[in-house]
Structure formats: C-alpha cells, structure tokens
PDB file with one MODEL, atoms N, CA, C and O in Angstrom:
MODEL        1
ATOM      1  N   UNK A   1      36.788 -16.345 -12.281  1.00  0.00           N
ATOM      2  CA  UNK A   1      37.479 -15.944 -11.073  1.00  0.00           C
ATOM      3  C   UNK A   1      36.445 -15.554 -10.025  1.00  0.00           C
ATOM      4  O   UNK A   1      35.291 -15.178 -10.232  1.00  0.00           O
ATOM      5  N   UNK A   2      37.121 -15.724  -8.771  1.00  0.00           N
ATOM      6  CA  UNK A   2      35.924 -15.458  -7.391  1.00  0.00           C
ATOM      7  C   UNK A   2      37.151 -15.007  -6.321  1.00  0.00           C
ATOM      8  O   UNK A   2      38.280 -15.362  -5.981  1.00  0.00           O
ATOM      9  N   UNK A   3      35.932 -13.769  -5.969  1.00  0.00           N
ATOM     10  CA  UNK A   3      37.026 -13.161  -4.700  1.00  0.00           C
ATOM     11  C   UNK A   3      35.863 -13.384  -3.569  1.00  0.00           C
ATOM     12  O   UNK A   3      34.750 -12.864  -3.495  1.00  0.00           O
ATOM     13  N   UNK A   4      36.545 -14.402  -2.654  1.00  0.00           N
ATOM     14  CA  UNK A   4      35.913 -14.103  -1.101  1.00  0.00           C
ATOM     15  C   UNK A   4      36.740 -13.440  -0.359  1.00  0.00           C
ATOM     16  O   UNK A   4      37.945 -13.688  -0.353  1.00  0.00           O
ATOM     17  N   UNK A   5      35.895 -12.025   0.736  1.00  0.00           N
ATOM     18  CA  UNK A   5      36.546 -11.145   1.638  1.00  0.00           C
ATOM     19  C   UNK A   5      35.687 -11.816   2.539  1.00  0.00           C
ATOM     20  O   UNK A   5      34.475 -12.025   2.579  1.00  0.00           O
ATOM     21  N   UNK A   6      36.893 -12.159   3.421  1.00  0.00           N
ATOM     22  CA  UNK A   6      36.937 -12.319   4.729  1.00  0.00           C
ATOM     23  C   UNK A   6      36.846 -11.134   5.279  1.00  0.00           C
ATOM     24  O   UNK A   6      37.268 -10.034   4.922  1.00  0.00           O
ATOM     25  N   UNK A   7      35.977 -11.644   6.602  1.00  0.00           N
ATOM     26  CA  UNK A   7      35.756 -10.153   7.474  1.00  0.00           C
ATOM     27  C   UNK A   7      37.082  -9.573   8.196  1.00  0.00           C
ATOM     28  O   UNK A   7      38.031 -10.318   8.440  1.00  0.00           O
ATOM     29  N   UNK A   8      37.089  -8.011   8.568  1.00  0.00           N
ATOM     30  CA  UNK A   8      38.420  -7.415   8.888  1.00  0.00           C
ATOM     31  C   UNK A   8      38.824  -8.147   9.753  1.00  0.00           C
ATOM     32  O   UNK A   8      39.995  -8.458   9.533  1.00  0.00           O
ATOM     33  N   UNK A   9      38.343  -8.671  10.828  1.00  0.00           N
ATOM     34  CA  UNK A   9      39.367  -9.377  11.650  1.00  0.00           C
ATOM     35  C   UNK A   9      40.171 -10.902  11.407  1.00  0.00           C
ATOM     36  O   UNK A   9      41.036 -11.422  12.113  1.00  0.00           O
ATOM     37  N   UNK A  10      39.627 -11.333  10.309  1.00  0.00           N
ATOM     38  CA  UNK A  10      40.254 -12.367  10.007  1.00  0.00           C
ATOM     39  C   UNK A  10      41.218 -12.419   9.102  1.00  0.00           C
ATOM     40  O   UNK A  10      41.342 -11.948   7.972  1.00  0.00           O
ATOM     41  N   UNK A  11      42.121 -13.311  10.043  1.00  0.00           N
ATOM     42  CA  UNK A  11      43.569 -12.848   9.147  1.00  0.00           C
ATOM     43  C   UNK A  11      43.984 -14.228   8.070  1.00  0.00           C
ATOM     44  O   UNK A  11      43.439 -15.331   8.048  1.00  0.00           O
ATOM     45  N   UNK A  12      44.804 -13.868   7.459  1.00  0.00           N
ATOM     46  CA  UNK A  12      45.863 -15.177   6.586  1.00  0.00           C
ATOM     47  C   UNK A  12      46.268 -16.109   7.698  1.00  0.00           C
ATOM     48  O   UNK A  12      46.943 -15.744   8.661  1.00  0.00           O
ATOM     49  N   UNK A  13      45.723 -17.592   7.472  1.00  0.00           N
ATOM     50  CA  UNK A  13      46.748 -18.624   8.085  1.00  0.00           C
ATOM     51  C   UNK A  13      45.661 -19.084   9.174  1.00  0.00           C
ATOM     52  O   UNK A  13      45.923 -20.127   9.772  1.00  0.00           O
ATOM     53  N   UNK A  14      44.399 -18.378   9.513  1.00  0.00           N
ATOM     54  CA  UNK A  14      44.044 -18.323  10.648  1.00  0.00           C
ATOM     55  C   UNK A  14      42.662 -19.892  10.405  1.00  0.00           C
ATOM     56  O   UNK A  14      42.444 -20.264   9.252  1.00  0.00           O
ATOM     57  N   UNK A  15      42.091 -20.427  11.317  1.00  0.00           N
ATOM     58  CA  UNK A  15      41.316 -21.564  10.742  1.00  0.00           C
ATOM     59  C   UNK A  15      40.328 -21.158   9.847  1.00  0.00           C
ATOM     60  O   UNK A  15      40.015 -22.037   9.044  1.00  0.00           O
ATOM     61  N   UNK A  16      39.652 -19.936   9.722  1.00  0.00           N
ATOM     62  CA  UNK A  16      38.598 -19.566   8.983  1.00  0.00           C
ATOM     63  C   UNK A  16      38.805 -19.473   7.957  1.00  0.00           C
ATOM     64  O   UNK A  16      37.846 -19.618   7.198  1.00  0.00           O
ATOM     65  N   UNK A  17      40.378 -19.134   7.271  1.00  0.00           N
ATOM     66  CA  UNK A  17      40.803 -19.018   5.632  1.00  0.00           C
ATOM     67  C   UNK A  17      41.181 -20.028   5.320  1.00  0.00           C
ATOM     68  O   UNK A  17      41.113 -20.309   4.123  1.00  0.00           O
ATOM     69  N   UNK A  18      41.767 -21.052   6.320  1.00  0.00           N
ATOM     70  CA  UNK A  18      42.082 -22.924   6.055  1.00  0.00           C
ATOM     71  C   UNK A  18      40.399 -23.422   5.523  1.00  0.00           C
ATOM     72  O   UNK A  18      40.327 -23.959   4.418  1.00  0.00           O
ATOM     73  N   UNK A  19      39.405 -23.272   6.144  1.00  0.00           N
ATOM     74  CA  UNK A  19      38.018 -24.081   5.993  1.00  0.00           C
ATOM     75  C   UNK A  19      37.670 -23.582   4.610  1.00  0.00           C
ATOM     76  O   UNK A  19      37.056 -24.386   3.908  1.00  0.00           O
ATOM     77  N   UNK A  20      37.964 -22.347   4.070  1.00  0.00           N
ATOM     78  CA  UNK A  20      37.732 -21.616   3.159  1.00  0.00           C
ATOM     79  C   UNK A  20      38.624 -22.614   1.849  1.00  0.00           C
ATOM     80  O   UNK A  20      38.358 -23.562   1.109  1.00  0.00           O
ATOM     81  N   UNK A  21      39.531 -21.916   2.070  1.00  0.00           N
ATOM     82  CA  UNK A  21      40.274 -23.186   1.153  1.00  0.00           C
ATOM     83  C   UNK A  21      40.306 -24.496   0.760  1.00  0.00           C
ATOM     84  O   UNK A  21      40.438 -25.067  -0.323  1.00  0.00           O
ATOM     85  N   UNK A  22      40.115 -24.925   2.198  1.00  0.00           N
ATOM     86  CA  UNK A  22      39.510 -26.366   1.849  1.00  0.00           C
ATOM     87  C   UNK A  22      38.554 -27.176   1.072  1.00  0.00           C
ATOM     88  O   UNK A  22      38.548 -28.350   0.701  1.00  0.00           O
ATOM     89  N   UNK A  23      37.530 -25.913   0.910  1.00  0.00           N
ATOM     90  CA  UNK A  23      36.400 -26.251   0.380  1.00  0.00           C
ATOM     91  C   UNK A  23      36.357 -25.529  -0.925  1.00  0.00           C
ATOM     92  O   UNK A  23      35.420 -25.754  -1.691  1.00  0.00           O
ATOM     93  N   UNK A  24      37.499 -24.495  -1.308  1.00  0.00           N
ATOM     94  CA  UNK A  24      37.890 -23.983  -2.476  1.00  0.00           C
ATOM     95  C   UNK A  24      38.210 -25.313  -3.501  1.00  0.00           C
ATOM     96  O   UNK A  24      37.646 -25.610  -4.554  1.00  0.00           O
ATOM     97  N   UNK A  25      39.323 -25.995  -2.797  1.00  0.00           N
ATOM     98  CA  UNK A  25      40.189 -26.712  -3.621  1.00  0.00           C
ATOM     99  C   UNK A  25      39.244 -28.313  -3.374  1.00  0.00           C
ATOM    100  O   UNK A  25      39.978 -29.250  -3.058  1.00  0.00           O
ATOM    101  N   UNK A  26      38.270 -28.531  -3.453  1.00  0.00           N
ATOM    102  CA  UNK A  26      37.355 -29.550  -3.257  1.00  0.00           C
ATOM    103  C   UNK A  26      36.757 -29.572  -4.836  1.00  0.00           C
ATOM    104  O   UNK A  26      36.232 -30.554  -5.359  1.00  0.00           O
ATOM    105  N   UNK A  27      37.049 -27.668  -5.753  1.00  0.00           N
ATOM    106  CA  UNK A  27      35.759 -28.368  -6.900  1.00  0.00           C
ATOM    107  C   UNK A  27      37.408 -28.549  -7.592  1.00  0.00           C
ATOM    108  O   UNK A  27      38.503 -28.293  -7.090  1.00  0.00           O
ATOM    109  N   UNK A  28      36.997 -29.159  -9.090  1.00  0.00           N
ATOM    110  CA  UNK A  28      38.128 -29.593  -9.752  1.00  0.00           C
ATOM    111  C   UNK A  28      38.617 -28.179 -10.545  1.00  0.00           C
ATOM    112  O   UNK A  28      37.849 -27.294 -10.924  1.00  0.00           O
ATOM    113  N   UNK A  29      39.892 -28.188 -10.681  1.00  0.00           N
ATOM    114  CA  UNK A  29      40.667 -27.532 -11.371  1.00  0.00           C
ATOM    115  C   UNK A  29      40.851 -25.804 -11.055  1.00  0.00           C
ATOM    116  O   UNK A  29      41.326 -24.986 -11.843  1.00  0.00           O
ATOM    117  N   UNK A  30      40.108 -25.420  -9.088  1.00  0.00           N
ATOM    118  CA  UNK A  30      40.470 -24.869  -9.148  1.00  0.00           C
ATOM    119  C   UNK A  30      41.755 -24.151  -8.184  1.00  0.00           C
ATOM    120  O   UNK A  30      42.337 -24.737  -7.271  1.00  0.00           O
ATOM    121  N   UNK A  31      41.897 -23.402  -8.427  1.00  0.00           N
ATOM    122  CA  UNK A  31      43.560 -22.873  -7.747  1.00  0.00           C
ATOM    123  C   UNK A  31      43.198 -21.939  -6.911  1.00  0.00           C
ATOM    124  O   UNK A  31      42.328 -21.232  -7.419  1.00  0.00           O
ATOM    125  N   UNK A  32      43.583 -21.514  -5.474  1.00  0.00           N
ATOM    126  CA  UNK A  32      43.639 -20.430  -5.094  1.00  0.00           C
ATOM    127  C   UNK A  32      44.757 -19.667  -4.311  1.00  0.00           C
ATOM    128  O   UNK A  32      45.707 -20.293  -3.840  1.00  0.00           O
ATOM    129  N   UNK A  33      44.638 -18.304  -4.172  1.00  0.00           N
ATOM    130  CA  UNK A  33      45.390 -17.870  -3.383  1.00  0.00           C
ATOM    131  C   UNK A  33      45.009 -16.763  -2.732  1.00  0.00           C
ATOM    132  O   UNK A  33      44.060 -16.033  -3.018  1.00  0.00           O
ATOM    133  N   UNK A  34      45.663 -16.670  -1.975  1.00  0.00           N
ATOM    134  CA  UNK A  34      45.314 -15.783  -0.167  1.00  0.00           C
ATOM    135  C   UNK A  34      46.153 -14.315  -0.716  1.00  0.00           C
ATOM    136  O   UNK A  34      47.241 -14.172  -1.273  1.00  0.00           O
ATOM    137  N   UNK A  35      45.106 -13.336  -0.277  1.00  0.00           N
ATOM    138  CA  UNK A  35      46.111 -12.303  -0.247  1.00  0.00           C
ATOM    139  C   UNK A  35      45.722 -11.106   0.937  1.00  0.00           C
ATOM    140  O   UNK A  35      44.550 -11.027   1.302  1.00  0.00           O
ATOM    141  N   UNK A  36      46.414 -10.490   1.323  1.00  0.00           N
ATOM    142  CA  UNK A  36      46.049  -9.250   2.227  1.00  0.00           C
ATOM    143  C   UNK A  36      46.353  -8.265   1.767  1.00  0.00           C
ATOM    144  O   UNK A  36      47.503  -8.093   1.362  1.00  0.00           O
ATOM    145  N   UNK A  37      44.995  -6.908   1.659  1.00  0.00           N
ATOM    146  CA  UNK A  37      45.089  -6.009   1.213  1.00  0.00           C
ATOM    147  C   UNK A  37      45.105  -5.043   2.750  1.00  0.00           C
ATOM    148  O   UNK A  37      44.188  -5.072   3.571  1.00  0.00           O
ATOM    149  N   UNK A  38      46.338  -4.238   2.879  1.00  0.00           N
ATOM    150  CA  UNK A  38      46.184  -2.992   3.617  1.00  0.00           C
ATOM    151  C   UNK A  38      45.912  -2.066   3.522  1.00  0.00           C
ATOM    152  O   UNK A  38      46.941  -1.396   3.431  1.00  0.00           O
ATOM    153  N   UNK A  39      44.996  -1.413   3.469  1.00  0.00           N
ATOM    154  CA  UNK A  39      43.955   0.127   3.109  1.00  0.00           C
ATOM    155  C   UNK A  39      44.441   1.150   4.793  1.00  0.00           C
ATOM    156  O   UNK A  39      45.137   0.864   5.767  1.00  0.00           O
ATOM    157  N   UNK A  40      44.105   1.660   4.627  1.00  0.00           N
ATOM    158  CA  UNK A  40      44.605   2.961   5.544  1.00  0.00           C
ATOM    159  C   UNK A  40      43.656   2.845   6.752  1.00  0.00           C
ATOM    160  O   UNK A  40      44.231   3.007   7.829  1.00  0.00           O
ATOM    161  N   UNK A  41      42.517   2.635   6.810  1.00  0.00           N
ATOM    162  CA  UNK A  41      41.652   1.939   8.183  1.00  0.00           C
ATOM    163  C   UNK A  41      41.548   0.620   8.758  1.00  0.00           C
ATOM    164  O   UNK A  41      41.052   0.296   9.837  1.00  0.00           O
ATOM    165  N   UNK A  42      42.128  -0.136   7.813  1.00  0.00           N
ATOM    166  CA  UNK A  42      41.906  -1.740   8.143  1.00  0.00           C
ATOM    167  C   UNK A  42      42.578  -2.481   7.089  1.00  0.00           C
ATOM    168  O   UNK A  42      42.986  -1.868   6.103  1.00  0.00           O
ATOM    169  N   UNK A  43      42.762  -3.952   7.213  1.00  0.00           N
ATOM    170  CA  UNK A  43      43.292  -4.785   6.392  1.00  0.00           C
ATOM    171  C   UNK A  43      42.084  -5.974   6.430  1.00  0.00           C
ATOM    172  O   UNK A  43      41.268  -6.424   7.234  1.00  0.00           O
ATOM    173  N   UNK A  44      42.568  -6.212   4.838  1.00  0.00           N
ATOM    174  CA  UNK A  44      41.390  -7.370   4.400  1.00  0.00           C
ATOM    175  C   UNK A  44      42.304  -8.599   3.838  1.00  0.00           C
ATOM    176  O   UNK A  44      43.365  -8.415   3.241  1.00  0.00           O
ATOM    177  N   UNK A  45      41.819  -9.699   4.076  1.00  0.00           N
ATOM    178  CA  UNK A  45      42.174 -11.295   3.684  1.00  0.00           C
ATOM    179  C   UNK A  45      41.200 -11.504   2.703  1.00  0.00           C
ATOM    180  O   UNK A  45      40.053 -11.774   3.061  1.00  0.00           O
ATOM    181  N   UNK A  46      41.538 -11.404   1.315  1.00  0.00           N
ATOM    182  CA  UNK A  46      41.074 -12.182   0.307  1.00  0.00           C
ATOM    183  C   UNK A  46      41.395 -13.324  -0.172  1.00  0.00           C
ATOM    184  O   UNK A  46      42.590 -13.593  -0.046  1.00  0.00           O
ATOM    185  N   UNK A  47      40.513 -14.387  -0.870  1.00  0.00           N
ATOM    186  CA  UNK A  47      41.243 -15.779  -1.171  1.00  0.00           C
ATOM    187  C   UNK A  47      40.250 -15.357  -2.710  1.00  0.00           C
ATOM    188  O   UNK A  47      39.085 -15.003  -2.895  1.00  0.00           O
ATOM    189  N   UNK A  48      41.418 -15.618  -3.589  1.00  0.00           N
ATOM    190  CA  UNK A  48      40.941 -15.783  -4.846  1.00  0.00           C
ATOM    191  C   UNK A  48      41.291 -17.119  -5.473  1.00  0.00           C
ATOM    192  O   UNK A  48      42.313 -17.805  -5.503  1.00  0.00           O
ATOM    193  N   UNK A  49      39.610 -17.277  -6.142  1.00  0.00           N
ATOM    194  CA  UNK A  49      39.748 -18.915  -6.689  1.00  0.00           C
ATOM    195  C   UNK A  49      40.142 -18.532  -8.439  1.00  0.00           C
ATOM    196  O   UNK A  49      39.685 -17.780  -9.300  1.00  0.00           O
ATOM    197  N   UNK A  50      40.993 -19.303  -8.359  1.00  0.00           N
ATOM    198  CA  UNK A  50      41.207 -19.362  -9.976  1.00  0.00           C
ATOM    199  C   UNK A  50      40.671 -20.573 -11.036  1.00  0.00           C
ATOM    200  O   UNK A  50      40.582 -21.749 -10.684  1.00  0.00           O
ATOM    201  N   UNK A  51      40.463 -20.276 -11.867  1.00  0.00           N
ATOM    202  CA  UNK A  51      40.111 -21.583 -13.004  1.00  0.00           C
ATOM    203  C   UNK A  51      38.613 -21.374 -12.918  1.00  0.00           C
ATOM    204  O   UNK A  51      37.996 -20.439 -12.408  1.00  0.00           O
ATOM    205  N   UNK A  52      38.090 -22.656 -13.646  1.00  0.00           N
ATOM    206  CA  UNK A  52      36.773 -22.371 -14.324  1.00  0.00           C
ATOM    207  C   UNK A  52      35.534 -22.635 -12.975  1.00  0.00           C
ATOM    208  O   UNK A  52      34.875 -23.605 -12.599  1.00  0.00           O
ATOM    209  N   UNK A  53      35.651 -21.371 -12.595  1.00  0.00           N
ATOM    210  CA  UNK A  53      34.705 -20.905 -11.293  1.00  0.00           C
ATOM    211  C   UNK A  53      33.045 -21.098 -11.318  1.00  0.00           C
ATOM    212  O   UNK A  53      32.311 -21.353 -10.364  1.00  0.00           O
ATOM    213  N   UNK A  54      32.604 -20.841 -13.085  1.00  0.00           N
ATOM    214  CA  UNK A  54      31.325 -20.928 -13.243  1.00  0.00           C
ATOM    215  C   UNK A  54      30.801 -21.808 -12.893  1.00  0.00           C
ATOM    216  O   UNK A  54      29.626 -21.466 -13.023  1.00  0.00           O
ATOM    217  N   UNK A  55      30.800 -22.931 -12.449  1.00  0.00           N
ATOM    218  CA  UNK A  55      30.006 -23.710 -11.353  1.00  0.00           C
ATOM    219  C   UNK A  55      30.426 -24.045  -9.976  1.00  0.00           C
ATOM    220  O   UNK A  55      29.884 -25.030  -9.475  1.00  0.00           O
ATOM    221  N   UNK A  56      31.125 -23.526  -9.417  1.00  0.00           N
ATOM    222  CA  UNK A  56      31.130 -23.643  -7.775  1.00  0.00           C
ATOM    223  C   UNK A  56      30.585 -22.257  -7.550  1.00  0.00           C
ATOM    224  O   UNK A  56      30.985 -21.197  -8.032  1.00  0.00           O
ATOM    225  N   UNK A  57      29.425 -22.521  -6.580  1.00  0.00           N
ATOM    226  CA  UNK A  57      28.265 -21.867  -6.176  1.00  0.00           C
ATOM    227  C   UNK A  57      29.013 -20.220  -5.008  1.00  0.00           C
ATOM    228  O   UNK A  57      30.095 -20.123  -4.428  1.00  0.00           O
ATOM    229  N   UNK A  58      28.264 -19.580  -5.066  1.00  0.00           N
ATOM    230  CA  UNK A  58      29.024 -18.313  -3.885  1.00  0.00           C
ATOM    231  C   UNK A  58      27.846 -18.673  -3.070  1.00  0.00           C
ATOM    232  O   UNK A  58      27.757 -17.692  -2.331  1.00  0.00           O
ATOM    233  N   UNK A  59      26.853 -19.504  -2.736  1.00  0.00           N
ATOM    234  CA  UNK A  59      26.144 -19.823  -1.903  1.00  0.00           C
ATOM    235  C   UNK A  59      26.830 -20.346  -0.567  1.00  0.00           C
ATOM    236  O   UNK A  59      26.727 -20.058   0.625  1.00  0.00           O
ATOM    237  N   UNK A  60      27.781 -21.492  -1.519  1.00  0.00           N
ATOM    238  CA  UNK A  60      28.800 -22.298  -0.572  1.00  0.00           C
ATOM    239  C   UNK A  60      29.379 -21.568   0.579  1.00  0.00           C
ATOM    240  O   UNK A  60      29.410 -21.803   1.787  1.00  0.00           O
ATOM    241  N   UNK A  61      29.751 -20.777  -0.038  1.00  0.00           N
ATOM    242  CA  UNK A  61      30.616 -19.578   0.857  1.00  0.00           C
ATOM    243  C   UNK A  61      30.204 -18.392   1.435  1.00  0.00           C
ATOM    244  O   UNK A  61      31.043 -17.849   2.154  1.00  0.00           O
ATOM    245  N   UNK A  62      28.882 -17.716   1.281  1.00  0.00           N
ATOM    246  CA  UNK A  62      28.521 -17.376   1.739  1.00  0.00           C
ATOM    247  C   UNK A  62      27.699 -17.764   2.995  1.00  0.00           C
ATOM    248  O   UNK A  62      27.034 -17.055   3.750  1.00  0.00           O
ATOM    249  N   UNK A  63      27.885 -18.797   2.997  1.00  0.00           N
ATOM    250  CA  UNK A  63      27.767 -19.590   4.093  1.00  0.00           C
ATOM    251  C   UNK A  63      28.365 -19.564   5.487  1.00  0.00           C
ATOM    252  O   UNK A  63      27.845 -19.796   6.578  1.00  0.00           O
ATOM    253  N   UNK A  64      29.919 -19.129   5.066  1.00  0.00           N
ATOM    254  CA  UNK A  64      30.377 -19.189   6.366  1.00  0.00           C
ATOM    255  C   UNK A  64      30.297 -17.836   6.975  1.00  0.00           C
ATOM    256  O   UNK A  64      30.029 -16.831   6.316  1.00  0.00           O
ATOM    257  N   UNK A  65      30.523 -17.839   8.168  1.00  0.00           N
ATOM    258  CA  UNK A  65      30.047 -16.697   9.132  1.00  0.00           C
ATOM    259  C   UNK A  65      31.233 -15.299   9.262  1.00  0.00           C
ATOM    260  O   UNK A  65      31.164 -14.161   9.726  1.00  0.00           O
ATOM    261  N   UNK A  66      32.088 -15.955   8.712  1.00  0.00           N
ATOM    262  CA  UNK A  66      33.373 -15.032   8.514  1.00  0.00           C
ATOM    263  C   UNK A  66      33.905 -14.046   7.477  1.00  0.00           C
ATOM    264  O   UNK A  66      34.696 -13.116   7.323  1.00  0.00           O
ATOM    265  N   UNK A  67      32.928 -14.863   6.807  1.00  0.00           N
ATOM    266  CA  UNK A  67      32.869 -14.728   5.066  1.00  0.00           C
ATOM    267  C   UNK A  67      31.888 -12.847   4.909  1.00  0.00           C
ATOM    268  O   UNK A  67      30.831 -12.434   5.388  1.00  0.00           O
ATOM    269  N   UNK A  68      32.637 -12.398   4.273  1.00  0.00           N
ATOM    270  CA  UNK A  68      31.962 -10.703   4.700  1.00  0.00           C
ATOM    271  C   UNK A  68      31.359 -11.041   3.306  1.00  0.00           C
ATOM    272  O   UNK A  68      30.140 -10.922   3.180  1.00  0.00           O
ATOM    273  N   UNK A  69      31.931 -11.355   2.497  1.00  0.00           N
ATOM    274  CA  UNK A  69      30.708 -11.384   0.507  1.00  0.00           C
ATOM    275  C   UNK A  69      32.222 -11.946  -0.436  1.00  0.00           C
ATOM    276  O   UNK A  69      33.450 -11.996  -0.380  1.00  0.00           O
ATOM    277  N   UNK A  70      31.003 -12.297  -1.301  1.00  0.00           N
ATOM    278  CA  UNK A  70      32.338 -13.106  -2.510  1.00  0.00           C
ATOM    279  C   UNK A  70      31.085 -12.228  -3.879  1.00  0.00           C
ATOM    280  O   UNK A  70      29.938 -11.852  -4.121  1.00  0.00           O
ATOM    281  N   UNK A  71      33.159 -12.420  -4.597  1.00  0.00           N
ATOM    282  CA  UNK A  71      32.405 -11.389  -5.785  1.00  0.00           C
ATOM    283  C   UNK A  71      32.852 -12.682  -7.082  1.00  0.00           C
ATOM    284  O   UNK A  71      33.708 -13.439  -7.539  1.00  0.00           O
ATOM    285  N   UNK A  72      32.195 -12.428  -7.118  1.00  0.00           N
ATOM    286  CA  UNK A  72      32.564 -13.170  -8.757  1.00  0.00           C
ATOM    287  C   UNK A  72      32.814 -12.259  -9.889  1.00  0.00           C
ATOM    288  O   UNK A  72      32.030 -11.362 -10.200  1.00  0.00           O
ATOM    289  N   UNK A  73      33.978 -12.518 -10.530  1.00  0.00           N
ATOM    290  CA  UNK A  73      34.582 -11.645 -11.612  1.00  0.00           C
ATOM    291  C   UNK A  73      33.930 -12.809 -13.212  1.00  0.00           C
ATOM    292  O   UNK A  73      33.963 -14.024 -13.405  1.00  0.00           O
ATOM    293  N   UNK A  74      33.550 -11.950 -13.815  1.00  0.00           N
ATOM    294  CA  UNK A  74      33.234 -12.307 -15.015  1.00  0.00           C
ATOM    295  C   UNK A  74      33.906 -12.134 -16.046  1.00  0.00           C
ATOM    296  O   UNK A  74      33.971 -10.912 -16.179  1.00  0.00           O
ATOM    297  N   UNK A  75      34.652 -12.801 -17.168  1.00  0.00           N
ATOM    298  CA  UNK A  75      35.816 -12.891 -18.060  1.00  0.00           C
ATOM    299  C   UNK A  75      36.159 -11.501 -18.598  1.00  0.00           C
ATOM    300  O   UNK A  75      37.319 -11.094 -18.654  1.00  0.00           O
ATOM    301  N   UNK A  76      34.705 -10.530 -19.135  1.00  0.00           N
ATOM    302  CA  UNK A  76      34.725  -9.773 -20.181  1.00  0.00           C
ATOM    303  C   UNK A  76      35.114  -8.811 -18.989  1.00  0.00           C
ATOM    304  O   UNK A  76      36.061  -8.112 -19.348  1.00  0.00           O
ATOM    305  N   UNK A  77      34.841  -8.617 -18.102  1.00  0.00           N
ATOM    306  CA  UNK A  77      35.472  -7.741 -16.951  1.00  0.00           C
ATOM    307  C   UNK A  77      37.265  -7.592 -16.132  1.00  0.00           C
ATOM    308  O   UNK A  77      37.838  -6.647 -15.587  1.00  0.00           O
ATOM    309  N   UNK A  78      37.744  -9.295 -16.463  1.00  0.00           N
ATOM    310  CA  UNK A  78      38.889  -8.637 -16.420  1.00  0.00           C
ATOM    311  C   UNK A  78      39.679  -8.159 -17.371  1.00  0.00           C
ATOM    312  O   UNK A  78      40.664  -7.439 -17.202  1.00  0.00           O
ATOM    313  N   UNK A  79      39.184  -8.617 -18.520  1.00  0.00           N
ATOM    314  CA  UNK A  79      40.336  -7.699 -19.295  1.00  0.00           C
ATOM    315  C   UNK A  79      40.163  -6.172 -19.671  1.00  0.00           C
ATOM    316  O   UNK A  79      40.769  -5.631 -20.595  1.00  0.00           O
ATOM    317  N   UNK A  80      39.075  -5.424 -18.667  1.00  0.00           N
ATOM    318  CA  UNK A  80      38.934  -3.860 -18.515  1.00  0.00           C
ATOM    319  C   UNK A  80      40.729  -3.517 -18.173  1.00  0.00           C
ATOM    320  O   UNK A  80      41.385  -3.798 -17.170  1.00  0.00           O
ATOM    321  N   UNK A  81      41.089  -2.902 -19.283  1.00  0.00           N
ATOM    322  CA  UNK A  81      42.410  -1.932 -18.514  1.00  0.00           C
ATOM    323  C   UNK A  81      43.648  -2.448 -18.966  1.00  0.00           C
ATOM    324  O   UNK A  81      44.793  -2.021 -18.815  1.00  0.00           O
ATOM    325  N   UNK A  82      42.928  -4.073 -19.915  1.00  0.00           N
ATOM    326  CA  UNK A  82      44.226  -4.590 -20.389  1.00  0.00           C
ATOM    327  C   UNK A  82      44.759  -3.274 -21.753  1.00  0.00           C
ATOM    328  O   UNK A  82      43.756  -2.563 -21.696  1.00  0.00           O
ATOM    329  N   UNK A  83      45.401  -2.799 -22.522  1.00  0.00           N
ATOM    330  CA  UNK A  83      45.719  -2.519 -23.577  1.00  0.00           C
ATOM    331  C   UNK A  83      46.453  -3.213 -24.723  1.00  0.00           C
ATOM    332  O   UNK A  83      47.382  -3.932 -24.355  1.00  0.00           O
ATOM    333  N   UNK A  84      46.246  -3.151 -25.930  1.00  0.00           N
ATOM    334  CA  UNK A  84      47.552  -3.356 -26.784  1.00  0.00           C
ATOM    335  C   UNK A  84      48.377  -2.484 -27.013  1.00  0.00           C
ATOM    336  O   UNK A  84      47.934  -1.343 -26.888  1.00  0.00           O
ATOM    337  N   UNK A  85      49.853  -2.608 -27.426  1.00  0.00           N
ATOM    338  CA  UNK A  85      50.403  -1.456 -27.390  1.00  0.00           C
ATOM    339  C   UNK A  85      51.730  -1.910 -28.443  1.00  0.00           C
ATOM    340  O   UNK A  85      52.596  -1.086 -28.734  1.00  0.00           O
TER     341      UNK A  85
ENDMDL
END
C-alpha cells in the first residue's frame, strides 16, 4: 500500500489528483482511491494505491509539484491494531 498527500490546497476531482491517478493506474494491478481527511486546521486529499505497490517507485510521484510526500505502508505494519477475538 502507498499513501500520496496532496498538498492542503489541493482538492478531490481537481487536475492534480486526475494526473496522479493516471499514472497510479498505469502500473498493473493497482487500485486506487481518493480520500479527504478533515483535521481541525485544514483538509488533506489522499490517494491510496492498493495492490502489489512494491515496485512502482515514490520517486514517480514525488515528482509532482503538488505532491506534499507519499508514504509507503509496509504489510507487517498494517496489521498493527488488527486483533483476534
């Protein structure tokens, strides 16, 4: 998994999260989706790529000028918080 944050002023829908995507859904098999987080000073546009991320580069994307940082989530990290029960 890969989270790119778009910088605060860029919103969902807008051309900078289209170019983003575009070039998301260019490597194979992966999926993404747009989300906006509202925090109490500002709101953020994240696009999270889903599927097997380990080779599409965060170079790519850090590339663009809009692009505030992409995080890459590593497997053994999301399941922090899962439980059995």
């Amino acid at each position: 998994m890969m989270i790119i944050v778009m910088k605060a002023e860029v919103r969902a829908g807008s051309p900078e999260v289209e170019q983003v995507l575009r070039t998301a859904q260019g490597y194979p098999e992966i999926e993404t989706e747009v989300r906006t987080i509202e925090g109490a000073t500002r709101n953020l546009t994240e696009i999270y790529l889903l599927g097997p991320t380990g080779t599409v580069p965060q170079g790519r994307f850090e590339e663009f000028p809009q692009v505030e940082r992409v995080i890459r989530i590593r497997e053994k990290y999301r399941s922090i918080g899962r439980h059995e029960g």
